[in-house]
C-alpha positions, -999 to +999 in steps of 0.1 A: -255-542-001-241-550-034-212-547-053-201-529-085-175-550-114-159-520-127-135-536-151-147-556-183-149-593-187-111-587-204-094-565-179-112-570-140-085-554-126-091-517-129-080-489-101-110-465-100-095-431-086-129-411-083-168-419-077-195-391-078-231-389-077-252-362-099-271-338-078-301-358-075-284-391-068-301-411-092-267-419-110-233-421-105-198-416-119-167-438-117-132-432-135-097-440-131-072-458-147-090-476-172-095-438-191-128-439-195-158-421-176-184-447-166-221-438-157-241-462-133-281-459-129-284-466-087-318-475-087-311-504-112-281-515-094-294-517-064-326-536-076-300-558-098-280-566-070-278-602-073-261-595-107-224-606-115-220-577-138-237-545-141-231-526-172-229-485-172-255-462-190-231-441-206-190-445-209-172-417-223-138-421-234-110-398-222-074-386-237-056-399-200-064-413-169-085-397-148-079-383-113-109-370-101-147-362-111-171-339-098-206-335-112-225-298-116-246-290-087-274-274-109-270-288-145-275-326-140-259-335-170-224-318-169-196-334-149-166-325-150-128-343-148-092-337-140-064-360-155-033-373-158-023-351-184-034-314-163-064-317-185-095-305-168-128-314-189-160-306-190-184-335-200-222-339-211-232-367-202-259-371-224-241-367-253-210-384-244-189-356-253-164-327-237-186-295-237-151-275-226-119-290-227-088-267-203-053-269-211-034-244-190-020-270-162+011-284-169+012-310-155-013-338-136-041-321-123-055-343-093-088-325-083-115-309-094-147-295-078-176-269-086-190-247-062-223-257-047-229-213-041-221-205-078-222-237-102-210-222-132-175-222-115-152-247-104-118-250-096-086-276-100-057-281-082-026-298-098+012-307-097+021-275-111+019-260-080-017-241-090-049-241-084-070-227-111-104-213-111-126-222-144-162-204-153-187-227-179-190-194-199-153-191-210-124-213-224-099-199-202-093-197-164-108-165-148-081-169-114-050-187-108-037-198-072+003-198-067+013-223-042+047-231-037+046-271-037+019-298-058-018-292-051-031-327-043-068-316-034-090-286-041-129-276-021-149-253-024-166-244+008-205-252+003-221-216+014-194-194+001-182-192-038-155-168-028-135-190-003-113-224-014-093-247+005-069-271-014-044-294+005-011-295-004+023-313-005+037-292+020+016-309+046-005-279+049-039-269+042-044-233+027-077-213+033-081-183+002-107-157-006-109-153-043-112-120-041-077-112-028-054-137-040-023-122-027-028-135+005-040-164+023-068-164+047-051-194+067-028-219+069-040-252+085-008-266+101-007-300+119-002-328+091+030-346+089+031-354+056+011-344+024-026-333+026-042-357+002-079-347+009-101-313+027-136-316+027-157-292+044-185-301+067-207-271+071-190-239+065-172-236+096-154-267+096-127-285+072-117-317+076-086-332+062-072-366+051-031-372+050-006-395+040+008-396+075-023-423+082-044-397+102-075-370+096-081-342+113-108-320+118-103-281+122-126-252+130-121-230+098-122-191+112-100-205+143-077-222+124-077-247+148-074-282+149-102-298+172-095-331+168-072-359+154-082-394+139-060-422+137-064-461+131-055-460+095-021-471+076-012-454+044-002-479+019+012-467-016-011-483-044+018-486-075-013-481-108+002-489-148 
């Protein structure tokens, strides 16, 4: 086991709000509060364990702090980030610089995630109440999601580029097929408090992380909840 300094030698105190590994796991991505994107080698953290420091590969500097991260399935060099600001980005990592930069959210955008069935889009879920769906190819989103309260988390599921589940501030999570918008597949209900993280585990199965200190997993074409976790206390983490 070892350990990771994020912060510098000036500021050690530095809320990281996202970690990601490429699609090979050979490196991997922190960001958060400090506004900066930070890229780790594992293999030479892991043999430089015994390190007090370890210093990043690459560190790209962002507009805002960053929410979330989510590196391409299929290009190993493009990740891309959601921020304080609604700005989603998309990043080359081997240049440092934004390859896209998406300006339609208004205001934070707190997720971001790419489709492991089609790479070339990803989506982004924000306080705005939307969740919008980006494509590589264009400088504009291709489909926009209307939900009636803030979007704290946004998944694609892994087999299927046509259906999304994003958790929401409602205390629900909502289950969409992109190619009818106007309705929603399922509603998850269950959660007594915001949905702050979904995550599917195959693609017949969501599970779901909450303020109200509990996770729950649900069968995905049932909408059904098959089980419920608890042990955990939600604490709020006040960030500058």
């Amino acid at each position: 086991m070892c350990a990771v300094r994020y912060g510098t030698i000036f500021h050690t105190s530095s809320i990281v709000s996202s970690i990601e590994f490429d699609r090979d796991d050979q490196y991997f991505a922190t960001a958060g509060v400090s506004k900066k994107i930070k890229i780790f080698e594992y293999k030479s953290i892991v043999e430089q364990a015994h390190l007090e420091t370890h210093s990043p590969i690459k560190e790209m500097a962002c507009r805002s702090k960053i929410s979330c991260l989510c590196w391409s399935p299929y290009v190993q060099q493009r990740i891309a980030s959601s921020d304080y600001e609604g700005i989603v980005s998309l990043w080359d990592a081997y240049t440092d610089k934004p390859v896209t930069v998406y300006e339609e959210h208004e205001k934070r955008a707190w997720s971001v995630d790419f489709s492991p069935a089609k790479p070339t889009i990803f989506a982004s879920g924000s306080d705005d109440a939307k969740v919008k769906i980006w494509s590589v190819n264009q400088g504009h989103s291709v489909a926009t999601i209307d939900s009636k309260a803030n979007v704290c988390c946004v998944k694609f599921n892994p087999e299927s580029c046509n259906h999304i589940a994003f958790g929401s501030a409602d205390h629900h999570i909502h289950y969409f097929d992109l190619r009818n918008l106007r309705e929603e597949l399922f509603v998850y209900r269950g959660h007594a408090k915001a949905v702050s993280y979904v995550r599917f585990l195959g693609a017949d199965e969501i599970v779901s992380a909450s303020t109200d200190s509990t996770l729950k997993l649900w069968s995905a074409n049932r909408n059904e909840c098959k089980r419920t976790f608890t042990g955990h206390t939600n604490e709020r983490t006040l960030s500058a």
